[in-house]
C-alpha positions in Angstrom: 22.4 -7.0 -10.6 20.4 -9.9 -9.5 17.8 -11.7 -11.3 14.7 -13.8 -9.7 13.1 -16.4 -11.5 9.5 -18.4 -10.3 7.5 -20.7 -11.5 3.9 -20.1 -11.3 0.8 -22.8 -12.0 -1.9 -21.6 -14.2 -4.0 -21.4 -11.2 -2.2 -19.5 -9.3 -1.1 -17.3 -12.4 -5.6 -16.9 -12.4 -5.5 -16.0 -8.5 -3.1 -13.7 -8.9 -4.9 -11.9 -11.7 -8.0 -11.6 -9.6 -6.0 -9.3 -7.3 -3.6 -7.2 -9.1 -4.1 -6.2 -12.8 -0.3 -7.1 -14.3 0.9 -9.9 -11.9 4.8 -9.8 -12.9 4.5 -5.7 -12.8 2.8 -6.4 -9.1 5.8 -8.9 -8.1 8.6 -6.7 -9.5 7.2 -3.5 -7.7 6.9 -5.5 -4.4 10.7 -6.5 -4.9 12.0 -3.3 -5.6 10.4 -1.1 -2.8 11.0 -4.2 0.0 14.6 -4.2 -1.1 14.4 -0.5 -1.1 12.9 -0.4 2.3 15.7 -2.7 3.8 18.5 -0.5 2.6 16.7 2.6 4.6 16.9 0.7 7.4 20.7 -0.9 7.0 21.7 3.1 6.5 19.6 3.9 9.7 21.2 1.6 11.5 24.7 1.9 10.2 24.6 5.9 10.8 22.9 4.7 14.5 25.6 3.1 15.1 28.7 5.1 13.8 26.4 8.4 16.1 26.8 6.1 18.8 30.2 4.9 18.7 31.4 8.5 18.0 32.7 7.1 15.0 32.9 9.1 11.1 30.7 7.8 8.5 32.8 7.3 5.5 30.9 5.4 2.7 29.0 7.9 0.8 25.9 6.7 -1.0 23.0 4.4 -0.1 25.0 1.7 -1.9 28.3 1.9 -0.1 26.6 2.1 3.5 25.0 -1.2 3.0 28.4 -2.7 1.9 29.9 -1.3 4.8 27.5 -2.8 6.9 28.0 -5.9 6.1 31.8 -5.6 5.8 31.6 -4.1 9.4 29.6 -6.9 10.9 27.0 -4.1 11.7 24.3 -6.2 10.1 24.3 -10.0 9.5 22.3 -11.8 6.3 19.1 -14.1 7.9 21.3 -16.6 7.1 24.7 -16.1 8.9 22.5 -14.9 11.8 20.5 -17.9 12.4 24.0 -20.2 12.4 24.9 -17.8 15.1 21.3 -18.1 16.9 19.4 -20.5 15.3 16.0 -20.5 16.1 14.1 -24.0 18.3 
């Protein structure tokens, strides 16, 4: 499991707090269901592509597609995909 850590100014802490009633609950929530929305979409497009290739799906579980995705080179991090097309 990972853990974030950030660093907040009083002010901002205050801006936030105008906004949403428990700031830290607001930012873990976000987190979660982004992260949550990512792996539907690595699954989509893992099964999309297995469909396509003809290919059988053999990790079972939300957590084992996603590995497999990256293991498979079906999906890229941000990262390793702008050192293979970086962005001018």
């Amino acid at each position: 499991m990972k853990s974030i850590t950030i660093n907040l100014t009083d002010t901002q802490w205050s801006a936030l707090q105008y906004i949403v009633d428990d700031p830290e609950d607001w930012f873990k929530g976000w987190a979660t269901l982004r992260a949550n929305s990512a792996a539907k979409d690595i699954v989509r497009l893992y099964t999309d592509d297995k469909i396509e290739k003809g290919e059988s799906i053999t990790p079972v579980g939300t957590d084992a597609i996603v590995k497999a995705a990256y293991d498979e080179k079906i999906i890229l991090t941000v990262a390793d995909a702008n050192k293979v097309d970086p962005k001018s």
